[in-house]
Backbone as JSON, one array per atom type, in Angstrom:
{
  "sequence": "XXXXXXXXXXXXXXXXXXXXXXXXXXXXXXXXXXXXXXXXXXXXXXXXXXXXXXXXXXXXXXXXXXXXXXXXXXXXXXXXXXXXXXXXXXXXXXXXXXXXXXXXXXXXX",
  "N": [[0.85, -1.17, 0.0], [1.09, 2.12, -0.76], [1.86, 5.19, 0.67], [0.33, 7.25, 0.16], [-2.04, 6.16, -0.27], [-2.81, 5.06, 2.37], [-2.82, 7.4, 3.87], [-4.81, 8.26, 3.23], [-6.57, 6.24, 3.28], [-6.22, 6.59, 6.71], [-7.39, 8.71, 6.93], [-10.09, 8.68, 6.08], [-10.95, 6.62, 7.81], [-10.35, 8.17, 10.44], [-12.18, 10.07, 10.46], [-14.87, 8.56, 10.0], [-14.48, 7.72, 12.65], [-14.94, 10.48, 13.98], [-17.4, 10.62, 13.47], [-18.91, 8.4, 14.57], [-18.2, 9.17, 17.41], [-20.02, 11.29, 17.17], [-22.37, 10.22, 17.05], [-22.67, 8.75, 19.39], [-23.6, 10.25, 21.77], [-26.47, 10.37, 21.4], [-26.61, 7.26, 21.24], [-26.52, 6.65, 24.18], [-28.2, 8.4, 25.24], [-30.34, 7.28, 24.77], [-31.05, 5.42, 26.59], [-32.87, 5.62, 28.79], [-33.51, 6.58, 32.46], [-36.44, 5.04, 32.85], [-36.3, 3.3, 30.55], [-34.59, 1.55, 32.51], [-35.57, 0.69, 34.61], [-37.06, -1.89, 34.6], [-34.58, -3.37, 34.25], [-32.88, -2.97, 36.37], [-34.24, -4.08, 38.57], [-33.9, -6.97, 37.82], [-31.47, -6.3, 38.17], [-27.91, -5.26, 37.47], [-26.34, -6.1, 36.2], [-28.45, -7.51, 33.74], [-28.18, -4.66, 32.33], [-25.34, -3.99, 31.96], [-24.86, -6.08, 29.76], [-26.5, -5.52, 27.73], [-25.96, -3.1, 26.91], [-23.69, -4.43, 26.04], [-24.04, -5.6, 24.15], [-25.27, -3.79, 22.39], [-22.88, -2.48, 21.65], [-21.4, -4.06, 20.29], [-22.79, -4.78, 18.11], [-22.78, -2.21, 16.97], [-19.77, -2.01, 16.84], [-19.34, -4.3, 14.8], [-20.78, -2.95, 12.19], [-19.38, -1.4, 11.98], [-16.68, -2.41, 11.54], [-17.38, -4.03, 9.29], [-18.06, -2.07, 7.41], [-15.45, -1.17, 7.1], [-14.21, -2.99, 6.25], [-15.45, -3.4, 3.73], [-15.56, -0.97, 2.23], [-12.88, -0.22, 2.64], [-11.32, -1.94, 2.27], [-11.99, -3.52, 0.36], [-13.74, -5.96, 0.16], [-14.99, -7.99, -1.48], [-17.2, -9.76, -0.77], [-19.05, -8.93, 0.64], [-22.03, -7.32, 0.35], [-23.25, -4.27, -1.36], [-25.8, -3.52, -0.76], [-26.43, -5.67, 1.68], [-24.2, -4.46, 3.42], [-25.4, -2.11, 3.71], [-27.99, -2.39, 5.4], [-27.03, -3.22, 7.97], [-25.95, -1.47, 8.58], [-27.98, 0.29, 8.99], [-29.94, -1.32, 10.01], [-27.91, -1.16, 12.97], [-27.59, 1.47, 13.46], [-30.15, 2.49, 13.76], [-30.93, 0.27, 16.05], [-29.15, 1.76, 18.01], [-29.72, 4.39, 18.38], [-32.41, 4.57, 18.38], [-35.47, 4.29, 16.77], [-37.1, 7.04, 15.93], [-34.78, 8.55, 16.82], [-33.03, 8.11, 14.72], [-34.29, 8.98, 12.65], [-34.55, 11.55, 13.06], [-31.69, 12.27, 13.23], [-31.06, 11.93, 10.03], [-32.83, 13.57, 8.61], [-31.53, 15.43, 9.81], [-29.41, 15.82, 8.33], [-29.65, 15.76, 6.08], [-30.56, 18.16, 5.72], [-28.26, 19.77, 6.1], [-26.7, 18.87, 4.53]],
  "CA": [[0.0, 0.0, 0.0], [1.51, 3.24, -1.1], [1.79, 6.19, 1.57], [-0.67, 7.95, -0.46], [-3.53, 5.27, 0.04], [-2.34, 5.21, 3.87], [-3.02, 8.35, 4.58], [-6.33, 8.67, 2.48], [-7.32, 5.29, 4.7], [-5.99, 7.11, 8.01], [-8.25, 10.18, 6.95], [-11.32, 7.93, 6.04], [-10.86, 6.21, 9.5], [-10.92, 9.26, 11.35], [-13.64, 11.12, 9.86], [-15.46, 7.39, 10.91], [-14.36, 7.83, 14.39], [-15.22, 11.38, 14.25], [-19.32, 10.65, 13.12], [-19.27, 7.4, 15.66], [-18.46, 9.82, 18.18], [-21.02, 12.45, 17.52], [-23.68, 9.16, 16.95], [-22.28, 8.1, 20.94], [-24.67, 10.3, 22.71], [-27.44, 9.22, 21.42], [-26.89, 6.25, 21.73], [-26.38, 6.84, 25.15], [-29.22, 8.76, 25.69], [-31.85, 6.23, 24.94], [-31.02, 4.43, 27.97], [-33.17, 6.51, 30.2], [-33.91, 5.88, 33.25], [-37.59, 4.7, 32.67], [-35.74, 1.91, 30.35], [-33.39, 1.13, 33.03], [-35.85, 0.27, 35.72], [-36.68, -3.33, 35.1], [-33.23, -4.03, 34.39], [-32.26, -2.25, 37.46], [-34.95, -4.86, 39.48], [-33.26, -7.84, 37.64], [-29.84, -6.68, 38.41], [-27.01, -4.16, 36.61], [-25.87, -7.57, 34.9], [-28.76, -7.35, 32.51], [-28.01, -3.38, 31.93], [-24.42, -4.6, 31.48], [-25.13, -7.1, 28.91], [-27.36, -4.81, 26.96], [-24.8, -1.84, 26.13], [-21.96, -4.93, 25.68], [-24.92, -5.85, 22.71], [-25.3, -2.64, 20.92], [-21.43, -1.85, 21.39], [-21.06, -5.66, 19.67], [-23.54, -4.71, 16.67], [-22.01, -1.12, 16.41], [-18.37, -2.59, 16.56], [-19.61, -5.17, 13.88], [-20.75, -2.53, 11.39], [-18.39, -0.67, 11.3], [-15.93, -3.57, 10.71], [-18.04, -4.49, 8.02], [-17.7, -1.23, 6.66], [-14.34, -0.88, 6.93], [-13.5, -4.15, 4.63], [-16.08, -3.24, 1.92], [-15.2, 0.2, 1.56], [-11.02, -0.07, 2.12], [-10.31, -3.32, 1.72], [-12.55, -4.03, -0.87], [-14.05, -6.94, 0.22], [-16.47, -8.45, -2.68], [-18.13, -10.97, -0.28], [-19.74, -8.03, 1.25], [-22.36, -6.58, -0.8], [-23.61, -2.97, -0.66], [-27.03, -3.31, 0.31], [-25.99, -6.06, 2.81], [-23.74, -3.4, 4.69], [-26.53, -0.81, 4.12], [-28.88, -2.73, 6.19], [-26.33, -3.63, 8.47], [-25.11, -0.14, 9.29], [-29.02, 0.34, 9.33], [-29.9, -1.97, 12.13], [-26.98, -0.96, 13.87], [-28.05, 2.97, 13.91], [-31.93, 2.47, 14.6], [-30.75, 0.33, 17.57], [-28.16, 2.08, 19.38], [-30.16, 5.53, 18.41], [-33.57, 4.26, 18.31], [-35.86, 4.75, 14.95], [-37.22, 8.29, 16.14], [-33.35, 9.23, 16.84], [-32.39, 7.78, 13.57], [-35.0, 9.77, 11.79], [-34.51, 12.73, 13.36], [-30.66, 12.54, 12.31], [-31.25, 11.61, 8.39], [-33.29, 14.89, 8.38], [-30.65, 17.08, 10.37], [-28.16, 15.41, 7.87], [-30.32, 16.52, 4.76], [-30.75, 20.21, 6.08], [-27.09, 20.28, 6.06], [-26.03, 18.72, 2.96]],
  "C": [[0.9, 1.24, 0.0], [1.08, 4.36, 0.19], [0.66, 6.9, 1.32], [-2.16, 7.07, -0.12], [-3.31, 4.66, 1.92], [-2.61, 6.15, 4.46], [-4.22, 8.81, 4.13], [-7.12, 7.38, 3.29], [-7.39, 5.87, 6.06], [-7.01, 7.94, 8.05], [-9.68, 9.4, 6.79], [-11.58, 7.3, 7.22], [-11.13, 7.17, 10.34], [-11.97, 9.95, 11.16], [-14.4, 10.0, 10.12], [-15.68, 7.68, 12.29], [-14.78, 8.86, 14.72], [-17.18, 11.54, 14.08], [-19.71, 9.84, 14.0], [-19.29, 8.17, 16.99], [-19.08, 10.59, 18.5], [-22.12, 11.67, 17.69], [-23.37, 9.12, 19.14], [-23.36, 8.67, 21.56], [-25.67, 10.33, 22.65], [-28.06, 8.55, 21.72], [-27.23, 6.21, 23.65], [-27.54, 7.2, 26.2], [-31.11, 8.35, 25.9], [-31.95, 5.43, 25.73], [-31.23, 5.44, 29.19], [-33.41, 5.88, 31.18], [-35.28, 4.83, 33.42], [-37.2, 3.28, 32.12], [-35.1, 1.13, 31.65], [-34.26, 0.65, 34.28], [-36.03, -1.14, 36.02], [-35.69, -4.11, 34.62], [-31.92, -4.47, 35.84], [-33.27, -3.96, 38.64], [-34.16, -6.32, 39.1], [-31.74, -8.01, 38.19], [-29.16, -6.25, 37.16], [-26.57, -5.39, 35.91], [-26.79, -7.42, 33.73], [-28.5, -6.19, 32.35], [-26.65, -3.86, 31.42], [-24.64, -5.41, 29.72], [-26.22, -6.79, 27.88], [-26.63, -4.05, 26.34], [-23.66, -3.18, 25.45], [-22.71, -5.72, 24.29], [-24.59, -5.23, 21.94], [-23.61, -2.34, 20.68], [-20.77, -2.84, 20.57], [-21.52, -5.1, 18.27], [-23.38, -3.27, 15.98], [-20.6, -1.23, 15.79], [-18.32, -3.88, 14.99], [-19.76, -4.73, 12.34], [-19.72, -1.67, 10.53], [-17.1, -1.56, 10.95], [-16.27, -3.69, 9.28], [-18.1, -3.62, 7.05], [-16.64, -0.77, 6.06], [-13.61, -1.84, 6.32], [-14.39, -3.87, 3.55], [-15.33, -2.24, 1.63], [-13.23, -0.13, 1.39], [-10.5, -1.25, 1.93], [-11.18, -4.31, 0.99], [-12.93, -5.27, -1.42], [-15.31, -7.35, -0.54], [-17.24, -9.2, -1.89], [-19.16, -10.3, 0.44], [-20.5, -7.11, 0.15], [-23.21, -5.11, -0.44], [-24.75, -2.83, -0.09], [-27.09, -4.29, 1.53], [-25.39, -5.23, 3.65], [-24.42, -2.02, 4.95], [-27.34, -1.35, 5.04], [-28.45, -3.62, 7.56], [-26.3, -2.53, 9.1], [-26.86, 0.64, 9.93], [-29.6, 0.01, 10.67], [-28.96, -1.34, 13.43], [-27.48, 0.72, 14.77], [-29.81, 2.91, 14.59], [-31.53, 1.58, 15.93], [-29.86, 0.83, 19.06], [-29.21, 4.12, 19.43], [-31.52, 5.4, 18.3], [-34.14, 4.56, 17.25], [-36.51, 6.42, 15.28], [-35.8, 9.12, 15.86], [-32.94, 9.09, 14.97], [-32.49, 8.97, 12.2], [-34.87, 10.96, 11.71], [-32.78, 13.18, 13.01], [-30.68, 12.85, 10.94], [-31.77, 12.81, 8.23], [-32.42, 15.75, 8.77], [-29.43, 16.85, 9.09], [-28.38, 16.19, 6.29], [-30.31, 17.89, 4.38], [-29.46, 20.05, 6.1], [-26.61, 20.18, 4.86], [-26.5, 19.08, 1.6]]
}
Protein backbone atom coordinates (compact mmCIF):
# COMPACT_ATOMS: atom_id res chain seq x y z
CA UNK A 1 0.00 0.00 0.00
CA UNK A 2 1.51 3.24 -1.10
CA UNK A 3 1.79 6.19 1.57
CA UNK A 4 -0.67 7.95 -0.46
CA UNK A 5 -3.53 5.27 0.04
CA UNK A 6 -2.34 5.21 3.87
CA UNK A 7 -3.02 8.35 4.58
CA UNK A 8 -6.33 8.67 2.48
CA UNK A 9 -7.32 5.29 4.70
CA UNK A 10 -5.99 7.11 8.01
CA UNK A 11 -8.25 10.18 6.95
CA UNK A 12 -11.32 7.93 6.04
CA UNK A 13 -10.86 6.21 9.50
CA UNK A 14 -10.92 9.26 11.35
CA UNK A 15 -13.64 11.12 9.86
CA UNK A 16 -15.46 7.39 10.91
CA UNK A 17 -14.36 7.83 14.39
CA UNK A 18 -15.22 11.38 14.25
CA UNK A 19 -19.32 10.65 13.12
CA UNK A 20 -19.27 7.40 15.66
CA UNK A 21 -18.46 9.82 18.18
CA UNK A 22 -21.02 12.45 17.52
CA UNK A 23 -23.68 9.16 16.95
CA UNK A 24 -22.28 8.10 20.94
CA UNK A 25 -24.67 10.30 22.71
CA UNK A 26 -27.44 9.22 21.42
CA UNK A 27 -26.89 6.25 21.73
CA UNK A 28 -26.38 6.84 25.15
CA UNK A 29 -29.22 8.76 25.69
CA UNK A 30 -31.85 6.23 24.94
CA UNK A 31 -31.02 4.43 27.97
CA UNK A 32 -33.17 6.51 30.20
CA UNK A 33 -33.91 5.88 33.25
CA UNK A 34 -37.59 4.70 32.67
CA UNK A 35 -35.74 1.91 30.35
CA UNK A 36 -33.39 1.13 33.03
CA UNK A 37 -35.85 0.27 35.72
CA UNK A 38 -36.68 -3.33 35.10
CA UNK A 39 -33.23 -4.03 34.39
CA UNK A 40 -32.26 -2.25 37.46
CA UNK A 41 -34.95 -4.86 39.48
CA UNK A 42 -33.26 -7.84 37.64
CA UNK A 43 -29.84 -6.68 38.41
CA UNK A 44 -27.01 -4.16 36.61
CA UNK A 45 -25.87 -7.57 34.90
CA UNK A 46 -28.76 -7.35 32.51
CA UNK A 47 -28.01 -3.38 31.93
CA UNK A 48 -24.42 -4.60 31.48
CA UNK A 49 -25.13 -7.10 28.91
CA UNK A 50 -27.36 -4.81 26.96
CA UNK A 51 -24.80 -1.84 26.13
CA UNK A 52 -21.96 -4.93 25.68
CA UNK A 53 -24.92 -5.85 22.71
CA UNK A 54 -25.30 -2.64 20.92
CA UNK A 55 -21.43 -1.85 21.39
CA UNK A 56 -21.06 -5.66 19.67
CA UNK A 57 -23.54 -4.71 16.67
CA UNK A 58 -22.01 -1.12 16.41
CA UNK A 59 -18.37 -2.59 16.56
CA UNK A 60 -19.61 -5.17 13.88
CA UNK A 61 -20.75 -2.53 11.39
CA UNK A 62 -18.39 -0.67 11.30
CA UNK A 63 -15.93 -3.57 10.71
CA UNK A 64 -18.04 -4.49 8.02
CA UNK A 65 -17.70 -1.23 6.66
CA UNK A 66 -14.34 -0.88 6.93
CA UNK A 67 -13.50 -4.15 4.63
CA UNK A 68 -16.08 -3.24 1.92
CA UNK A 69 -15.20 0.20 1.56
CA UNK A 70 -11.02 -0.07 2.12
CA UNK A 71 -10.31 -3.32 1.72
CA UNK A 72 -12.55 -4.03 -0.87
CA UNK A 73 -14.05 -6.94 0.22
CA UNK A 74 -16.47 -8.45 -2.68
CA UNK A 75 -18.13 -10.97 -0.28
CA UNK A 76 -19.74 -8.03 1.25
CA UNK A 77 -22.36 -6.58 -0.80
CA UNK A 78 -23.61 -2.97 -0.66
CA UNK A 79 -27.03 -3.31 0.31
CA UNK A 80 -25.99 -6.06 2.81
CA UNK A 81 -23.74 -3.40 4.69
CA UNK A 82 -26.53 -0.81 4.12
CA UNK A 83 -28.88 -2.73 6.19
CA UNK A 84 -26.33 -3.63 8.47
CA UNK A 85 -25.11 -0.14 9.29
CA UNK A 86 -29.02 0.34 9.33
CA UNK A 87 -29.90 -1.97 12.13
CA UNK A 88 -26.98 -0.96 13.87
CA UNK A 89 -28.05 2.97 13.91
CA UNK A 90 -31.93 2.47 14.60
CA UNK A 91 -30.75 0.33 17.57
CA UNK A 92 -28.16 2.08 19.38
CA UNK A 93 -30.16 5.53 18.41
CA UNK A 94 -33.57 4.26 18.31
CA UNK A 95 -35.86 4.75 14.95
CA UNK A 96 -37.22 8.29 16.14
CA UNK A 97 -33.35 9.23 16.84
CA UNK A 98 -32.39 7.78 13.57
CA UNK A 99 -35.00 9.77 11.79
CA UNK A 100 -34.51 12.73 13.36
CA UNK A 101 -30.66 12.54 12.31
CA UNK A 102 -31.25 11.61 8.39
CA UNK A 103 -33.29 14.89 8.38
CA UNK A 104 -30.65 17.08 10.37
CA UNK A 105 -28.16 15.41 7.87
CA UNK A 106 -30.32 16.52 4.76
CA UNK A 107 -30.75 20.21 6.08
CA UNK A 108 -27.09 20.28 6.06
CA UNK A 109 -26.03 18.72 2.96
Amino acid sequence: MSNASREAAKTMYEAYRAQIAELAPACYRRLEFEELKPAMKSGWLAVAHEVEQRNYQLLNAVQMAYRKHHLGDESIGWEELGNVLLDALCEAMGDDGYQRWVEKTKEEG
